[in-house]
PAMARSE-46631 format. One record per residue: residue in one letter; residue number from 1; x, y, z of N, C-alpha, C, CB in turn. Coordinates in steps of 0.2 Angstrom, whole numbers. Glycine has a CB too. Example, Ala and Ser with C-alpha at 12.3 -4.5 7.8 and 13.67 -1.06 7.14 Angstrom:
2
ATOM residuo num n_east n_north  n_up ca_east ca_north ca_up c_east c_north  c_up cb_east cb_north cb_up
ATOM       A   1     66     -28    39      62      -22    39     66     -16    39      57      -22    45
ATOM       S   2     64     -11    35      68       -5    36     64       0    39      70       -3    29
END
This chain:
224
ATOM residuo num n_east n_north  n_up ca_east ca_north ca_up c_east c_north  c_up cb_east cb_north cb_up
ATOM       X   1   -160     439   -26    -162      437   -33   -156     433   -36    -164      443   -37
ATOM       X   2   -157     426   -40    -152      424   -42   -149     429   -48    -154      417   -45
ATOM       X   3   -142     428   -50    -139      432   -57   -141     431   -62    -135      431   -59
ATOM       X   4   -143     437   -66    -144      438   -71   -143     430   -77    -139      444   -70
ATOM       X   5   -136     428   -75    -133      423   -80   -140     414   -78    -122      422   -76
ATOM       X   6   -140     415   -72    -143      408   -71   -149     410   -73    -144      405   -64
ATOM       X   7   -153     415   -72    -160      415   -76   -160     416   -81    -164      420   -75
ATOM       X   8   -155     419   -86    -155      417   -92   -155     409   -96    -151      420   -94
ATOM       X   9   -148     406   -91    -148      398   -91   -157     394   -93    -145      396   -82
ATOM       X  10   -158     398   -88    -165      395   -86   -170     394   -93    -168      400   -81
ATOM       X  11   -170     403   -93    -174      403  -102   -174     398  -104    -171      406  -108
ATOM       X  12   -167     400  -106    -165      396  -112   -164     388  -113    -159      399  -113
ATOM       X  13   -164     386  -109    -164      376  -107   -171     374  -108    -163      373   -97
ATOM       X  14   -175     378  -105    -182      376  -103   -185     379  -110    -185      381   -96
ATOM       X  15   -181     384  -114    -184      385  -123   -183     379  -129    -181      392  -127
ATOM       X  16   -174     376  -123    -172      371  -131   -177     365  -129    -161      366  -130
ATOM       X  17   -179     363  -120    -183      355  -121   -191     358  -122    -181      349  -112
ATOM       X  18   -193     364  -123    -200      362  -127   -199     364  -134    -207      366  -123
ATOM       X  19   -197     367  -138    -194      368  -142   -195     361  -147    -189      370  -139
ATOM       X  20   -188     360  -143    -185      352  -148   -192     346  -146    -175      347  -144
ATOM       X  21   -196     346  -140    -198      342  -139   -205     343  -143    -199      342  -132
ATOM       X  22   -207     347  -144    -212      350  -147   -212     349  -157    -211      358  -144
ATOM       X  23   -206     348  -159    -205      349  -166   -205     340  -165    -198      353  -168
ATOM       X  24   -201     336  -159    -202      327  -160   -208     325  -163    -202      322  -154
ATOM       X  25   -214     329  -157    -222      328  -155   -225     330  -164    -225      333  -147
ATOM       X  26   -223     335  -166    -224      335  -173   -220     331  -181    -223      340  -172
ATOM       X  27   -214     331  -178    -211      325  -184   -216     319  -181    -200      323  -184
ATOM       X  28   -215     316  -177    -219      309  -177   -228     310  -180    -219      307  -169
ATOM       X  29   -230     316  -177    -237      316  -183   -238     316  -188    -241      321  -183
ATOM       X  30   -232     321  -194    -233      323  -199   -231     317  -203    -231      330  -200
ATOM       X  31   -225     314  -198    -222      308  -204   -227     303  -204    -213      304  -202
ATOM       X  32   -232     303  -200    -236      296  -200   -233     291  -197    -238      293  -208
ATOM       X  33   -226     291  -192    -223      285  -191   -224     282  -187    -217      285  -191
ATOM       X  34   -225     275  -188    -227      273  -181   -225     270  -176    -231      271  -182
ATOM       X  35   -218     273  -174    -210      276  -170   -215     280  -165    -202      281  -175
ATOM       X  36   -219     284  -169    -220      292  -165   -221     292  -156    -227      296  -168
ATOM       X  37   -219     284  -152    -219      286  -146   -212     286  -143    -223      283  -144
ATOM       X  38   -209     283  -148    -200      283  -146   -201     289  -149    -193      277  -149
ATOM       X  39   -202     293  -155    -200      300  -157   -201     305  -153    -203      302  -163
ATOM       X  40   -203     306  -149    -207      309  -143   -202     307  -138    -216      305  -143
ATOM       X  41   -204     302  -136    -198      302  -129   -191     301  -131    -199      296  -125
ATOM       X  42   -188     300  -135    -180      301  -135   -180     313  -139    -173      291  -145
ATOM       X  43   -185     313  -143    -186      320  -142   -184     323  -134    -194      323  -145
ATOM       X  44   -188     323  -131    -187      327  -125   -182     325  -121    -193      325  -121
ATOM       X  45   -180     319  -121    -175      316  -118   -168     320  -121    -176      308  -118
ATOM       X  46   -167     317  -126    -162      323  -130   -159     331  -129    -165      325  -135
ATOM       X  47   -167     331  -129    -169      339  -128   -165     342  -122    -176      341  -126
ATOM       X  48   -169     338  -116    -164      341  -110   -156     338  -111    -166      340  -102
ATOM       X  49   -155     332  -113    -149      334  -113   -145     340  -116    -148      328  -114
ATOM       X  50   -145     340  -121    -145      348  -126   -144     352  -119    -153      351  -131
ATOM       X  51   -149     352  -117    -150      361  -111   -146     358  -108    -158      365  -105
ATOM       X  52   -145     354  -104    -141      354   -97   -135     352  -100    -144      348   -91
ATOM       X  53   -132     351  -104    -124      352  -110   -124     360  -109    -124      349  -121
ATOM       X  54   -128     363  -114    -125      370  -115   -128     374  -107    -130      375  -124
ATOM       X  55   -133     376  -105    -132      378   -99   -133     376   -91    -135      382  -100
ATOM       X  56   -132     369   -90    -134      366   -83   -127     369   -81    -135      357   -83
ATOM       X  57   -122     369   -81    -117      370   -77   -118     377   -73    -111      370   -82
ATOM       X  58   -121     381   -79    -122      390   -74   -126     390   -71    -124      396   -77
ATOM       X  59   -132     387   -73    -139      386   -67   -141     380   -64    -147      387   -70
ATOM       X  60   -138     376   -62    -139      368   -62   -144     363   -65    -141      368   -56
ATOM       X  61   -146     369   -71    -151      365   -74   -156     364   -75    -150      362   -75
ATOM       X  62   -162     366   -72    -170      363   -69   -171     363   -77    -176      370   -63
ATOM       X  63   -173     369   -77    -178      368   -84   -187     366   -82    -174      361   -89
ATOM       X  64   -187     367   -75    -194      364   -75   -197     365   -65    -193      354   -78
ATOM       X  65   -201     368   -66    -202      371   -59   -201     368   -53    -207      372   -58
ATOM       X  66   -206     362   -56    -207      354   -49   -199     353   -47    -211      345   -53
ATOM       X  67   -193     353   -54    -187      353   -50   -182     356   -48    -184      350   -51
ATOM       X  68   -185     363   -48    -185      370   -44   -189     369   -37    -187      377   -48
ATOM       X  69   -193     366   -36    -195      366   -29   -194     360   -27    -201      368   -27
ATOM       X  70   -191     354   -29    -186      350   -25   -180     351   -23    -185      345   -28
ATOM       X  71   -176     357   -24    -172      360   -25   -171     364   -18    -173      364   -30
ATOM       X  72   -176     368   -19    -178      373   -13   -178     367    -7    -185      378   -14
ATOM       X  73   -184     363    -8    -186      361    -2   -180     355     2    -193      359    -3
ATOM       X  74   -176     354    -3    -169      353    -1   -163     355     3    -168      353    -4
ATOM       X  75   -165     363    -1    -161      369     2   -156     371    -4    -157      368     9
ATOM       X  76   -154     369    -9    -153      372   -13   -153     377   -15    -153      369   -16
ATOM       X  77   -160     380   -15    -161      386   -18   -167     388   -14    -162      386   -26
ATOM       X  78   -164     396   -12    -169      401    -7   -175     400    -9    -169      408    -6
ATOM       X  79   -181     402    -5    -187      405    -9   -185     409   -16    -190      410    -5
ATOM       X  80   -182     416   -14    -181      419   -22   -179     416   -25    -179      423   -23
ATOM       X  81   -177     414   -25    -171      410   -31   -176     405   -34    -163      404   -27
ATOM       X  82   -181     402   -30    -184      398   -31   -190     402   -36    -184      395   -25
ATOM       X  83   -192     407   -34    -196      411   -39   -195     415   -46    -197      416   -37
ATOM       X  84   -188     416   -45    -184      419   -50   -183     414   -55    -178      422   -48
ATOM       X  85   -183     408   -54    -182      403   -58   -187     401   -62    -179      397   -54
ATOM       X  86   -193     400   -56    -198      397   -60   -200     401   -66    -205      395   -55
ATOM       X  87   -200     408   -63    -202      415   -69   -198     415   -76    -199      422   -65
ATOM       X  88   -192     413   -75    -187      411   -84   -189     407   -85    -180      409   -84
ATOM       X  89   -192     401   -79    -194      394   -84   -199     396   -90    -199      387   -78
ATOM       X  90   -206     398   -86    -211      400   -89   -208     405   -93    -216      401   -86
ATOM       X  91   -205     410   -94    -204      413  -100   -201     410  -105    -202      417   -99
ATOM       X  92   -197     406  -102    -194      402  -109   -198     396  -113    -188      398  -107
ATOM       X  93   -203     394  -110    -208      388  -111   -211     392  -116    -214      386  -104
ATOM       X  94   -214     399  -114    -221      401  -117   -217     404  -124    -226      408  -111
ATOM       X  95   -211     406  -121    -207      409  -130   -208     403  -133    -198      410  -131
ATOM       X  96   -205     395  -133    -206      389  -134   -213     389  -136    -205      386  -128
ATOM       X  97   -217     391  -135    -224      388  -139   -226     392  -144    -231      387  -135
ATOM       X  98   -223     398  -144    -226      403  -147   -220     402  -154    -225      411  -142
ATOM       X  99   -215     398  -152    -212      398  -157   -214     391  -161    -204      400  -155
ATOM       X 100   -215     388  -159    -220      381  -161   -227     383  -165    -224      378  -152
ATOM       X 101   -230     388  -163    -236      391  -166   -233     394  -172    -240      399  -161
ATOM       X 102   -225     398  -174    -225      399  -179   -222     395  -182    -223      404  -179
ATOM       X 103   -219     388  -181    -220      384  -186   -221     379  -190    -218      384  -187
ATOM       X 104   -230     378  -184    -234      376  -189   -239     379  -188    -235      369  -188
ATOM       X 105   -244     379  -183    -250      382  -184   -255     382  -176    -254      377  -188
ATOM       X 106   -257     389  -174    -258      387  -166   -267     383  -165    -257      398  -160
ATOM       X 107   -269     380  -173    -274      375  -171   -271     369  -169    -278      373  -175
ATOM       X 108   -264     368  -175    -258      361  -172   -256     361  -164    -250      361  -176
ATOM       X 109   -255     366  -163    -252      366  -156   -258     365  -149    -248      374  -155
ATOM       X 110   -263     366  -154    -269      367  -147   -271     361  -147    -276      373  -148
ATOM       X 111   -271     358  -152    -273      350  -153   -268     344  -152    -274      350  -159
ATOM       X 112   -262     346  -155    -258      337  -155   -253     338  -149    -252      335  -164
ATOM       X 113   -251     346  -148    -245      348  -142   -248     348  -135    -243      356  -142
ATOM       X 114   -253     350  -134    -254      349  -128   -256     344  -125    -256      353  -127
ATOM       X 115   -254     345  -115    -254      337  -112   -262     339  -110    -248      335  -104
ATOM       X 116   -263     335  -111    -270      332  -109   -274     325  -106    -273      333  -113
ATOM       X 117   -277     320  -103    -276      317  -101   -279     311  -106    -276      317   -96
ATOM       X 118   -277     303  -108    -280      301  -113   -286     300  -112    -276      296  -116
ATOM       X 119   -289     297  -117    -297      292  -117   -297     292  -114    -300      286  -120
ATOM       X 120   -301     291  -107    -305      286  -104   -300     288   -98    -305      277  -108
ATOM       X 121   -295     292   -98    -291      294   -90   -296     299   -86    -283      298   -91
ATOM       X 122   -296     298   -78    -298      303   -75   -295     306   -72    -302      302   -72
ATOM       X 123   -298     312   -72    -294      319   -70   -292     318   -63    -299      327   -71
ATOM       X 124   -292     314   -59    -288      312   -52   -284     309   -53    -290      310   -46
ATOM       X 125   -284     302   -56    -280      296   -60   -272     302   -61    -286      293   -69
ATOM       X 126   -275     305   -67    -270      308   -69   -266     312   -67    -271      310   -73
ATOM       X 127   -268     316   -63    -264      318   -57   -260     317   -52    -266      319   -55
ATOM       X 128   -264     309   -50    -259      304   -48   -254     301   -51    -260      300   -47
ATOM       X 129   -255     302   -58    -249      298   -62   -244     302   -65    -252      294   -69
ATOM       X 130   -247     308   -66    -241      315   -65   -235     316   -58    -245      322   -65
ATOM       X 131   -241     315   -53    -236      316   -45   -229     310   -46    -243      313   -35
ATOM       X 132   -232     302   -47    -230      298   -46   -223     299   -52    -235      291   -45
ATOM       X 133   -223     300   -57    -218      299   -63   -213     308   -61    -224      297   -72
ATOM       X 134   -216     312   -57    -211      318   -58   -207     318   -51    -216      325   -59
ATOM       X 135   -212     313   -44    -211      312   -40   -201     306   -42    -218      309   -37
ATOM       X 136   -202     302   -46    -196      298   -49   -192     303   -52    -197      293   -54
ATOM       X 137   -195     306   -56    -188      312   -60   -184     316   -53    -193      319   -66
ATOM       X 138   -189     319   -50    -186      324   -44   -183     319   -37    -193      329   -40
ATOM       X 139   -183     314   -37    -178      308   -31   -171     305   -37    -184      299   -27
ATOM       X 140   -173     306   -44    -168      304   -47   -162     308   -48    -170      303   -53
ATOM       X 141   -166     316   -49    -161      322   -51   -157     324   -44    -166      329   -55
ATOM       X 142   -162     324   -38    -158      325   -33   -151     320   -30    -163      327   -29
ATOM       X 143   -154     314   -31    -146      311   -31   -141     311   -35    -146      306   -31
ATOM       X 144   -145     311   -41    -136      310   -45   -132     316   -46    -135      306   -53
ATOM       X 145   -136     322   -45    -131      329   -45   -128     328   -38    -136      336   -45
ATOM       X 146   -131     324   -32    -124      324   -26   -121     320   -24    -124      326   -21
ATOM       X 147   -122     315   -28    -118      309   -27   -111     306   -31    -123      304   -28
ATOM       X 148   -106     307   -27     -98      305   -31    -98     299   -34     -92      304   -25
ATOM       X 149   -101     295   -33    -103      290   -37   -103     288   -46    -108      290   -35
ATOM       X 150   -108     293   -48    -112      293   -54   -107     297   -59    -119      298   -52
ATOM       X 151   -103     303   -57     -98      306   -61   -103     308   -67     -92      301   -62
ATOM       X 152    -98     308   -73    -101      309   -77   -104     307   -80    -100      311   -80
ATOM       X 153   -110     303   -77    -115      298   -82   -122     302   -79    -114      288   -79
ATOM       X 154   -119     307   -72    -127      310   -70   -133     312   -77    -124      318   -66
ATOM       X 155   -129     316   -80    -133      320   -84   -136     316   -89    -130      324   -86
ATOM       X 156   -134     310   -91    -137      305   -95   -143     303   -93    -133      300   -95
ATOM       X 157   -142     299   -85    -146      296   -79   -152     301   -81    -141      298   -70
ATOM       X 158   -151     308   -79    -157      312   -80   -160     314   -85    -156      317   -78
ATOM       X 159   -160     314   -91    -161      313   -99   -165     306   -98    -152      311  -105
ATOM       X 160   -162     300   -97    -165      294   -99   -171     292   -97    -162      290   -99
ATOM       X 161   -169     296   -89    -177      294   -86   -182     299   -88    -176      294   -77
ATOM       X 162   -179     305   -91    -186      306   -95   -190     302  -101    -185      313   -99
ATOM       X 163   -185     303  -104    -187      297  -108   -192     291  -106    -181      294  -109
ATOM       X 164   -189     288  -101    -193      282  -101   -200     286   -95    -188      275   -98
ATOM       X 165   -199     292   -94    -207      294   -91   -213     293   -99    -207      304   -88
ATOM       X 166   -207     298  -105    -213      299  -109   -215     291  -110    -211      304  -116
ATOM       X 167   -210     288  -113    -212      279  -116   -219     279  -109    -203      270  -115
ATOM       X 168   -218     277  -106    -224      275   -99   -230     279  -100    -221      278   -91
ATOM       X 169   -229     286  -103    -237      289   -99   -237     297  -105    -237      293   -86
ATOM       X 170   -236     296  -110    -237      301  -116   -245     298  -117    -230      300  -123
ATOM       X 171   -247     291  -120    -253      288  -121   -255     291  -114    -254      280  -122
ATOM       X 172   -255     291  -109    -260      293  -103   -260     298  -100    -261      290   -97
ATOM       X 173   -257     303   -99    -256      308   -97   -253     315  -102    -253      307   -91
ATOM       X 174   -250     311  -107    -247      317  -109   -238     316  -108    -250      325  -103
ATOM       X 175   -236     312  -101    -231      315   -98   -228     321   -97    -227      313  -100
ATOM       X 176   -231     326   -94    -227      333   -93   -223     334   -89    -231      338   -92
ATOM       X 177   -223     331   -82    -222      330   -77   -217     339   -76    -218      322   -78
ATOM       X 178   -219     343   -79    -216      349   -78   -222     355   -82    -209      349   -82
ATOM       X 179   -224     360   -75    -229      363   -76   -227     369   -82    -230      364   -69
ATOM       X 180   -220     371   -82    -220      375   -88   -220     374   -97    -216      376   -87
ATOM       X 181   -219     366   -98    -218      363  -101   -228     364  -104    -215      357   -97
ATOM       X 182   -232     362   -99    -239      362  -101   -241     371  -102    -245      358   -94
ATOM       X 183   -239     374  -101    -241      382   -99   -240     382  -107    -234      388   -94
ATOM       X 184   -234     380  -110    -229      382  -116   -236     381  -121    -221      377  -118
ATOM       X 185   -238     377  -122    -243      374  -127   -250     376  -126    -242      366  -126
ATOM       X 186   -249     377  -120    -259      380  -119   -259     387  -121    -264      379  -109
ATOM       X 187   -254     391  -120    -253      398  -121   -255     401  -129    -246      401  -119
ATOM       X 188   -249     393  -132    -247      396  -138   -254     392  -141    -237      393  -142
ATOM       X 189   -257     387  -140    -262      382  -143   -270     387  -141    -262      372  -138
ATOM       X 190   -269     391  -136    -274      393  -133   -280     388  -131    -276      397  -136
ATOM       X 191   -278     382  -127    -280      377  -126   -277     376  -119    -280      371  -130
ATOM       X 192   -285     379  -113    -282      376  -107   -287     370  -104    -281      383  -103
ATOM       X 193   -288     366  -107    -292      360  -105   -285     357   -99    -295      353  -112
ATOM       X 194   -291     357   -91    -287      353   -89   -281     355   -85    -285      349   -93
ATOM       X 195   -279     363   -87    -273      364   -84   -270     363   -78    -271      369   -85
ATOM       X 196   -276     364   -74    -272      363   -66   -269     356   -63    -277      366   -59
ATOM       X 197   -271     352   -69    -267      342   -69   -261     343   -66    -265      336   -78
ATOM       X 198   -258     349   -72    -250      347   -73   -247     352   -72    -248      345   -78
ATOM       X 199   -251     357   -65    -249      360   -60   -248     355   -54    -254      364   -58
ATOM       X 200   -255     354   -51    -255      349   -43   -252     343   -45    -263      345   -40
ATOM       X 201   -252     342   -50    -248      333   -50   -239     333   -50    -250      328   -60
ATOM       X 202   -237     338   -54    -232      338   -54   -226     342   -48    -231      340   -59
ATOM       X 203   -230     347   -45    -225      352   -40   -229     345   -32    -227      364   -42
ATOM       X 204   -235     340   -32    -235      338   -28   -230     332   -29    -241      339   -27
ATOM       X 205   -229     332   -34    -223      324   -34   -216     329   -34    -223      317   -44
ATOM       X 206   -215     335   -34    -208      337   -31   -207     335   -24    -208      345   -32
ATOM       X 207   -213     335   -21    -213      335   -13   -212     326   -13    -221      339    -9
ATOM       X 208   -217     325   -15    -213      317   -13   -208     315   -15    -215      311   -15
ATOM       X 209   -202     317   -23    -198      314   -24   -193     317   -18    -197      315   -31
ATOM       X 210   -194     323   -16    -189      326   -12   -190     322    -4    -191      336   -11
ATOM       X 211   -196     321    -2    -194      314     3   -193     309     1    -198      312     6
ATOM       X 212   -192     306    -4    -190      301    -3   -184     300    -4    -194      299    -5
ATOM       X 213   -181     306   -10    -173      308    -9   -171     306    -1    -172      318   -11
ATOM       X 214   -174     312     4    -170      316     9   -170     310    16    -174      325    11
ATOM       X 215   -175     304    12    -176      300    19   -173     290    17    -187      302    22
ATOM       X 216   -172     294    11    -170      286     7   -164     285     5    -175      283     1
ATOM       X 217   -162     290     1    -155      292    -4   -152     295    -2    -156      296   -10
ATOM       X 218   -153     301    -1    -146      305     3   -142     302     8    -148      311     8
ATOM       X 219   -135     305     6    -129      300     9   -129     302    17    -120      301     5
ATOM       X 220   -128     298    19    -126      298    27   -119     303    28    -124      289    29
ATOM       X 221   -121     308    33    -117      311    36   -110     306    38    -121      315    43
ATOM       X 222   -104     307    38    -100      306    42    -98     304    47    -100      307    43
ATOM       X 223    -98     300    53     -96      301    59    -91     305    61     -96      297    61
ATOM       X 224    -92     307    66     -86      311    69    -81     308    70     -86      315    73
END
């Protein structure tokens, strides 16, 4: 079982980026502005940066399952570890919504928070468009955490390309591209239209971002 300390990490990342993400998705409603898709995506983006400042260093940061099981299937992190993780994620998500519920309203949260997919999107479509955009986040994240290269711009690297997931696909899918992330809002909204999208879409683009990391990116051994 991972320590005590990384599961809490875990919570607690995964409560600051729905959380903060979740208050953007509302300032941009309530103010009427009509920013609200940059307020939205530099929110989240922010957000994790936030988590992965105060606790990426203790847990490596996931904050989100699909990149707990790009992780694993990397070898980073065992099975358990890999359980134990996902288990803080979602506790920290669902505190996240619940604390969302108390400061506005869990008809707001069931309505303007949660991911669902736009007009006129179909429920495979979107699925696909969740695999493909989490599939990028999880070949993004696994390189620049091991690459000597990147230094300290990694954590930026991973921030921005949330960002520009949400700009891309907030209008179509939501952007969740993290299956805790959706939990947080359907629990607290009591709105589970759809939920298993942003299940299959996202932990099935772990698996591709993780090939395409491990057969494209990853640095070359050595020779002897």
């Amino acid at each position: 079982m991972p320590d005590t300390r990384k599961l809490l990490a875990e919570l607690l990342g995964t409560y600051v980026l729905v959380t903060v993400g979740g208050f953007a998705i509302a300032s941009s409603i309530v103010s009427g502005a009509t920013t609200g898709l940059v307020l939205i995506g530099f929110g989240f983006g922010f957000a994790l940066l936030a988590g992965l400042y105060a606790f990426g260093e203790v847990s490596g940061g996931h904050f989100n399952p699909a990149v707990s099981l790009g992780a694993f299937l990397d070898g980073r992190l065992d099975a358990v570890g890999f359980g134990g993780y996902a288990v803080a994620q979602f506790v920290g998500a669902i505190l996240a919504g619940f604390t969302l519920v108390w400061a506005t309203s869990k008809e707001f949260v069931g309505s303007a928070m949660v991911t669902v997919p736009g007009q006129g999107v179909d429920a495979l479509d979107a699925v696909l468009i969740e695999a493909l955009l989490t599939a990028i986040f999880v070949a993004v994240i696994l390189k620049v955490t091991t690459s000597g290269k990147f230094g300290a711009s990694a954590l930026t690297a991973i921030s921005l390309t949330l960002v520009a997931i949400h700009f891309a696909a907030v209008p179509i899918t939501g952007a969740s591209v993290n299956p805790a992330r959706t939990i947080a809002t359907a629990v607290g909204g009591g709105t589970y239209t759809d939920l298993w999208i942003y299940f299959v879409g996202p932990l099935l683009g772990a698996v591709l971002g993780w090939a395409a990391y491990k057969f494209v990116a990853a640095e070359e051994p050595e020779a002897a």
